[in-house]
C-alpha positions as CSV (number, residue, x, y, z in Angstrom):
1,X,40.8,30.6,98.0
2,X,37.8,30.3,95.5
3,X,34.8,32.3,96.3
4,X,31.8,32.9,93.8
5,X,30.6,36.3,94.2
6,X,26.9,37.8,92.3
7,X,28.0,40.7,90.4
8,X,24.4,43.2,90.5
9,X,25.9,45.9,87.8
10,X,22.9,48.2,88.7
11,X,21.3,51.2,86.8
12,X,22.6,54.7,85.7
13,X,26.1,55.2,86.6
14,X,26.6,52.0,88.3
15,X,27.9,49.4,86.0
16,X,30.6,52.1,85.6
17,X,31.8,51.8,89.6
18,X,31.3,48.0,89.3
19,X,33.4,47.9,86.4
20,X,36.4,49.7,88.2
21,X,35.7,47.9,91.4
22,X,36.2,44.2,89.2
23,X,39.2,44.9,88.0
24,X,40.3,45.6,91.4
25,X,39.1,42.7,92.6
26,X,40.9,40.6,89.8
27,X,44.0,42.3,90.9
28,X,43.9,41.4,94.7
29,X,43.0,37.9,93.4
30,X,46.4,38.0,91.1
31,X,48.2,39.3,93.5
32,X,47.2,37.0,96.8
33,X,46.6,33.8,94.6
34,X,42.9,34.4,95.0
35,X,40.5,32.7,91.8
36,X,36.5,35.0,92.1
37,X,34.1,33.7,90.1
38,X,31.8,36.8,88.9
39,X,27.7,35.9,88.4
40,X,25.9,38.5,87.1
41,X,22.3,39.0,88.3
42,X,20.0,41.7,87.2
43,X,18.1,43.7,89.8
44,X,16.1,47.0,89.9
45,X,15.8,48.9,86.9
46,X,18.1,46.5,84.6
47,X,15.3,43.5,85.5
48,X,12.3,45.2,85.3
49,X,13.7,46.2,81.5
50,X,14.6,42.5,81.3
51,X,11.5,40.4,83.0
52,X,9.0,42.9,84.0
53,X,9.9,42.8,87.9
54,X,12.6,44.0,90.0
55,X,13.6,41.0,91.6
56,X,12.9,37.9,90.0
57,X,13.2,34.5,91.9
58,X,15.8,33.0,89.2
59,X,17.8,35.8,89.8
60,X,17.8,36.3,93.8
61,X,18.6,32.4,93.4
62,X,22.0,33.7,92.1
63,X,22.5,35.7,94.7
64,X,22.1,32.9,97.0
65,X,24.2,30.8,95.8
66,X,26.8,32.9,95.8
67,X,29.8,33.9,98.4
68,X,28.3,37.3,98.5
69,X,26.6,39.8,96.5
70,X,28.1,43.0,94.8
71,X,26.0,45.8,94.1
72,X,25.9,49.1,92.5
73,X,23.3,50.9,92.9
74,X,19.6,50.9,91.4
75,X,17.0,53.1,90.4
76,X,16.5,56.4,88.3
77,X,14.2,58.6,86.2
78,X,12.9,56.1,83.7
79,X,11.3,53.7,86.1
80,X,10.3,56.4,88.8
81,X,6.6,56.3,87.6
82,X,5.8,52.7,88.2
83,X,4.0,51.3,91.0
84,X,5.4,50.9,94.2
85,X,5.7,47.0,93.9
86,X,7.4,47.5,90.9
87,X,9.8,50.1,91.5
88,X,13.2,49.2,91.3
89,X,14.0,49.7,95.5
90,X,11.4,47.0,95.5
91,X,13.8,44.9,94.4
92,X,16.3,45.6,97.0
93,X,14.3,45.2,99.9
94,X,13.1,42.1,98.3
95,X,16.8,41.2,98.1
96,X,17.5,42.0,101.7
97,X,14.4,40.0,102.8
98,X,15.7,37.0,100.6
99,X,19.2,37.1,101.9
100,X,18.1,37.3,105.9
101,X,20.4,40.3,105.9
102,X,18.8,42.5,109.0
103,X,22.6,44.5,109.8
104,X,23.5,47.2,108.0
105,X,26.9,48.8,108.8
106,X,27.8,52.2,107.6
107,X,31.5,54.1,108.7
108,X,31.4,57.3,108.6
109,X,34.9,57.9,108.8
110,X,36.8,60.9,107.4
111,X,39.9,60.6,105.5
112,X,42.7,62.9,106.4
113,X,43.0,64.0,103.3
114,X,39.6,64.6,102.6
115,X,39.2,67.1,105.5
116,X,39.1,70.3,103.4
117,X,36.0,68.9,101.1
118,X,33.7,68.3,104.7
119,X,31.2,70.9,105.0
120,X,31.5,71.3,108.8
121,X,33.8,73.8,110.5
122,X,37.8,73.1,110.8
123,X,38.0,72.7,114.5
124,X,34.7,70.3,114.2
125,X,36.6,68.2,111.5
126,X,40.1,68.5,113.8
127,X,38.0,66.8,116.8
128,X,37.8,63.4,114.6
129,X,35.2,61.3,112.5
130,X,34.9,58.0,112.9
131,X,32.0,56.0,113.9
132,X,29.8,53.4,112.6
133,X,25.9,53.1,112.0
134,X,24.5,49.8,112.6
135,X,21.4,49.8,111.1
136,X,18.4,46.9,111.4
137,X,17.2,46.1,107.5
138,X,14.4,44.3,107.3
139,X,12.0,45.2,109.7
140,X,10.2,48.5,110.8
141,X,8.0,50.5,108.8
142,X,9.7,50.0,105.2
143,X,8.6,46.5,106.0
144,X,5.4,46.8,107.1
145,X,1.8,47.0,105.9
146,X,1.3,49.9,103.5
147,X,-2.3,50.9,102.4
148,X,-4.0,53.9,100.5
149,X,-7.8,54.2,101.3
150,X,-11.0,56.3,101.1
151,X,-12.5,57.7,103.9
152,X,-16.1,58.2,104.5
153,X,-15.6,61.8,103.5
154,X,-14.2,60.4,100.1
155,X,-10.9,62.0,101.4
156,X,-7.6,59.7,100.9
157,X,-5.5,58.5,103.9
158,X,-2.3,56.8,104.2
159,X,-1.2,54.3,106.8
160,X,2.0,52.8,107.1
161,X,2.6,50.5,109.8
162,X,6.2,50.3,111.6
163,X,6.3,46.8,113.5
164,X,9.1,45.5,115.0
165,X,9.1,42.0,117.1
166,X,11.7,41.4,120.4
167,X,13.8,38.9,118.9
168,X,14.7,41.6,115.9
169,X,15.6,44.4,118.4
170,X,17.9,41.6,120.1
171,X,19.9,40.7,117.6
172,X,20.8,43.9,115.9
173,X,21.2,45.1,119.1
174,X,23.6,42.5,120.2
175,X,25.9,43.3,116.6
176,X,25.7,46.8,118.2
177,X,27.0,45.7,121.2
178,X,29.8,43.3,119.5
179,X,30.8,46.0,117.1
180,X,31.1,48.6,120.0
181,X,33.5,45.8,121.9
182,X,35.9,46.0,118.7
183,X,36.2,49.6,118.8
184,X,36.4,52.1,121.6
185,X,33.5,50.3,123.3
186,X,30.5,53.3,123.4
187,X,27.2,52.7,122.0
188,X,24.7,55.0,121.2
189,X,20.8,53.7,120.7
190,X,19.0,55.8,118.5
191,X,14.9,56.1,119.0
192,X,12.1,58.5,119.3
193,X,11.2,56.7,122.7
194,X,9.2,59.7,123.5
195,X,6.5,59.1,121.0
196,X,6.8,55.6,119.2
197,X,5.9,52.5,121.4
198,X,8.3,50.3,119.0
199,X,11.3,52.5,120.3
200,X,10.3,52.0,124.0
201,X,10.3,48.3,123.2
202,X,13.9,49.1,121.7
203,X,15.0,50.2,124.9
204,X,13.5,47.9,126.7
205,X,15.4,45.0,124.8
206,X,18.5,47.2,124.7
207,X,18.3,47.3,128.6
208,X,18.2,43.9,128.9
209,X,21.7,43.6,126.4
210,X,23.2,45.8,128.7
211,X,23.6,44.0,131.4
212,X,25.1,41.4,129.5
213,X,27.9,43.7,128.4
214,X,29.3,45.8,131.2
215,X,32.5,46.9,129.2
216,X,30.3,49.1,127.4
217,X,29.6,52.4,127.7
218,X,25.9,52.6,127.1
219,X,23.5,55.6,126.1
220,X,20.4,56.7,124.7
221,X,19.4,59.4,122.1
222,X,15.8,60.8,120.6
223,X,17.0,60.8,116.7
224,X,16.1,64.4,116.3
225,X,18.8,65.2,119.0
226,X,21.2,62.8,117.1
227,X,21.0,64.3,113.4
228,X,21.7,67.9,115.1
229,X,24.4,66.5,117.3
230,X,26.1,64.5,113.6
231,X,26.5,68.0,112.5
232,X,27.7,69.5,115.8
233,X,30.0,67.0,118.0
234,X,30.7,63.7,115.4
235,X,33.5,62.9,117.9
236,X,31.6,61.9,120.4
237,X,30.0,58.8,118.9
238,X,31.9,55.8,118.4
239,X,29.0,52.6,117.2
240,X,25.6,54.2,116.3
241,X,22.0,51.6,116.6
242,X,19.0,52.1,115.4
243,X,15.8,51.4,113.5
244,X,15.4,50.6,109.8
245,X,14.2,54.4,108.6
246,X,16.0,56.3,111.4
247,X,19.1,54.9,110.6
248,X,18.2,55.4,106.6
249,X,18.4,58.6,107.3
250,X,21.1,59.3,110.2
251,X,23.4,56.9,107.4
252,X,23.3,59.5,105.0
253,X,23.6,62.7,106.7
254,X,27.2,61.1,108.0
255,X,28.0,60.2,105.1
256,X,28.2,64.2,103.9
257,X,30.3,65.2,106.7
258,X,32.9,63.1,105.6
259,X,33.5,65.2,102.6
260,X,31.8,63.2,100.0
261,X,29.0,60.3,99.7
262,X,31.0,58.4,97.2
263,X,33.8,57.2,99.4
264,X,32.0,55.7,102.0
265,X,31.0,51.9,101.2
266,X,28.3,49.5,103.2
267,X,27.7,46.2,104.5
268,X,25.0,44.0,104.7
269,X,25.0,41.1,107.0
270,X,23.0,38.1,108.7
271,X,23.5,35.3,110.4
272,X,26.1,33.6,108.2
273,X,28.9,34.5,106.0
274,X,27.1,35.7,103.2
275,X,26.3,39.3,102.5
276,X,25.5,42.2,100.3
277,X,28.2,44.7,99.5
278,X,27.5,48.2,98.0
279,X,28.5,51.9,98.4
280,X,25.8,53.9,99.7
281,X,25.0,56.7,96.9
282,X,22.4,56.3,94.5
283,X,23.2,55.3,90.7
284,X,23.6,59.2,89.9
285,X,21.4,59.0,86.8
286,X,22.7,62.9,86.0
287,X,26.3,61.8,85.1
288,X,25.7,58.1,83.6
289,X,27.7,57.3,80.7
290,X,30.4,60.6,81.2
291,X,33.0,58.7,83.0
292,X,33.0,61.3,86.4
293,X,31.7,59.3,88.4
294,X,33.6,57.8,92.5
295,X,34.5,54.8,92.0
296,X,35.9,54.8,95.6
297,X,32.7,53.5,97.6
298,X,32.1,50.6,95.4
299,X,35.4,49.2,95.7
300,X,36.0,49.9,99.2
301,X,33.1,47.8,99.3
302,X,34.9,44.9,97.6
303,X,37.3,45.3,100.8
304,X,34.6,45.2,102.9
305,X,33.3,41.6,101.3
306,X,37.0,40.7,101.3
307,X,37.2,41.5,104.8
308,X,33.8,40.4,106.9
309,X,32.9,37.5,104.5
310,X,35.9,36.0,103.0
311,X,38.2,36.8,106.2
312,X,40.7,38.7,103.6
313,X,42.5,40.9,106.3
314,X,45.7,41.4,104.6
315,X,43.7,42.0,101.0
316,X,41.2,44.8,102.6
317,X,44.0,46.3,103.8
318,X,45.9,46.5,100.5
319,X,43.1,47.9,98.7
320,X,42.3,50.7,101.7
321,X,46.0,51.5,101.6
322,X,46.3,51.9,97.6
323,X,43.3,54.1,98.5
324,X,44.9,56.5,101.1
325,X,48.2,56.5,98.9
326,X,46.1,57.8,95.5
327,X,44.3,60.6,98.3
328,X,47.7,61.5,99.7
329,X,49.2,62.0,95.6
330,X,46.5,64.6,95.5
331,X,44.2,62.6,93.1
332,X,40.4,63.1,93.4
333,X,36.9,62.5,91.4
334,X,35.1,65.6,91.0
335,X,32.8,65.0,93.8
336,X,35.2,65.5,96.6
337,X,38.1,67.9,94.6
338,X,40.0,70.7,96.6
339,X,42.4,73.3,95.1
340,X,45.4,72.2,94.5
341,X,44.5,68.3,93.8
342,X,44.3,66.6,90.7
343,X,40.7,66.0,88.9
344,X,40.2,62.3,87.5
345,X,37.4,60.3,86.0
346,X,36.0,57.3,86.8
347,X,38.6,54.9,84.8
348,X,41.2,57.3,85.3
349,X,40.4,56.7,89.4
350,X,40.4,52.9,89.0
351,X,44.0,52.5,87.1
352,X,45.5,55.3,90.1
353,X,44.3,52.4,92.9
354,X,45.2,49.5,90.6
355,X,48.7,51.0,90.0
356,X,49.1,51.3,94.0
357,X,48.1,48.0,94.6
């Protein structure tokens, strides 16, 4: 096969991961007979250095016309002062919007051999970790109006406005639903249906799914509940959805109980074929240019792409199983090292998977 795929090296540390994660890639594509074109596009930091604006047009265009997108990760000290328009997140939302991705799908599954480095108890970690947040992307109150202005008694005030319209509730609802199917078939809907009239329109909507999918066990959860329950009984969720910020949040705190944010990668889909592949840490400004930084996320992300967009079964599996070999040798990054393993930098990380594949 011949896929095109927008390379989005990213700020900070990222072009580091994305380096690794290419050589990978042109690997799996040696191996299986495979040709990927590699587009770079600039977004975030590297094109507001480049054309004054995180996401310009001619470069979303790229991503467009593309297979799908790769991405590192965006953002850091240097551009943190701008306005909010220009910030460098502006440009992923912007990106998100322009691709019609509105499904976000996180694992938060725990490697065996990772279980030492998670930060909850033994027996909690024994119980199991592996479920999957399916998070709506472009809608809610990251999307909606946003306004600063003075009040009579020359005091500021902030409103930010969280919309969300039935047909978006539906059809992130109904991924839920699918994904949930594929697995052990239990969903959990995340809301604050106690306060927010958007989450009793959630529900509402999510009642309406239900019927349509008997074969799966069902149930609702205030997200305040949920983050305590992450931390104290993972086991008992199987497919996670909810809302754009709640499950911003809910993604990441999931992410830590696996033992370390940079092994867990992301996917970004809509209606078609097409989507947006990145690990979900940040572009870890602190250690840019040192050569310490997980590599893992990003190119279990490339699987990922290989897997939901280019229907590359066999090939996500090879590099997920070079993956759990280089864990089970004992070989780590110094995010998610235990006593006893093996301490490796970010190249060094990317020639142990290559050599396993």
């Amino acid at each position: 096969m011949e896929k095109n795929i927008a390379v989005i090296w990213g700020d900070c540390s990222s072009p580091e991961i994305v380096k690794q994660t290419l050589r990978v890639l042109d690997k799996v594509a040696e191996k299986y007979g495979h040709t990927f074109h590699y587009t770079a596009a600039a977004m975030g930091g590297e094109a507001i250095d480049k054309y004054g604006d995180p996401l310009p047009q001619h470069e979303l265009d790229k991503c467009l016309a593309a297979d799908s997108v790769l991405l590192g990760a965006v953002g850091g000290p240097k551009w943190e002062g701008l306005p909010g328009e220009q910030r460098p997140e502006k440009g992923l939302l912007r990106l998100r919007a322009g691709m019609g991705l509105y499904a976000n799908n996180r694992p938060a599954k725990i490697w065996p051999q990772l279980a030492p480095a998670s930060p909850l108890k033994p027996e909690i970690v024994a119980q199991g970790i592996d479920f999957i947040i399916v998070r709506e992307l472009i809608g809610g109150v990251y999307f909606g109006n946003h306004e600063t202005h003075t009040l009579e008694n020359g005091e500021k005030q902030a409103v930010d406005t969280m919309p969300y319209a039935e047909h978006e509730i539906e059809r992130i609802g109904r991924i839920g639903f699918e994904t949930a199917r594929k697995r052990r078939k239990k969903l959990c809907c995340v809301d604050k249906a106690n306060v927010l009239d958007t989450s009793r329109l959630w529900r509402t909507v999510m009642h309406r799914l239900q019927a349509e999918y008997p074969d799966v066990e069902y149930s609702e959860m205030f997200v305040d509940n949920c983050a305590m329950q992450i931390v104290k009984n993972p086991a008992q969720f199987d497919v996670i959805v909810t809302e754009n910020m709640f499950g911003d949040i809910l993604s990441d705190e999931a992410s830590m109980i696996t033992g370390s944010i940079g092994m867990i990668p992301s996917s970004s889909l809509g209606d078609g074929t097409r989507g947006l592949y990145e690990p979900i840490h940040g572009s870890a400004p602190d250690i840019a240019g040192k050569d310490i930084v997980n590599p893992t996320a990003c190119i279990l992300s490339a699987a990922m792409m290989l897997r939901y967009s280019f229907g590359m079964a066999a090939e996500a599996d090879a590099i997920e199983n070079a993956v759990s070999r280089v864990l089970d040798k004992g070989l780590r990054t110094a995010d998610n090292m235990s006593d006893g393993c093996t301490c490796l930098g970010c190249t060094a990380m990317g020639d142990a998977i290559l050599a396993e594949l």
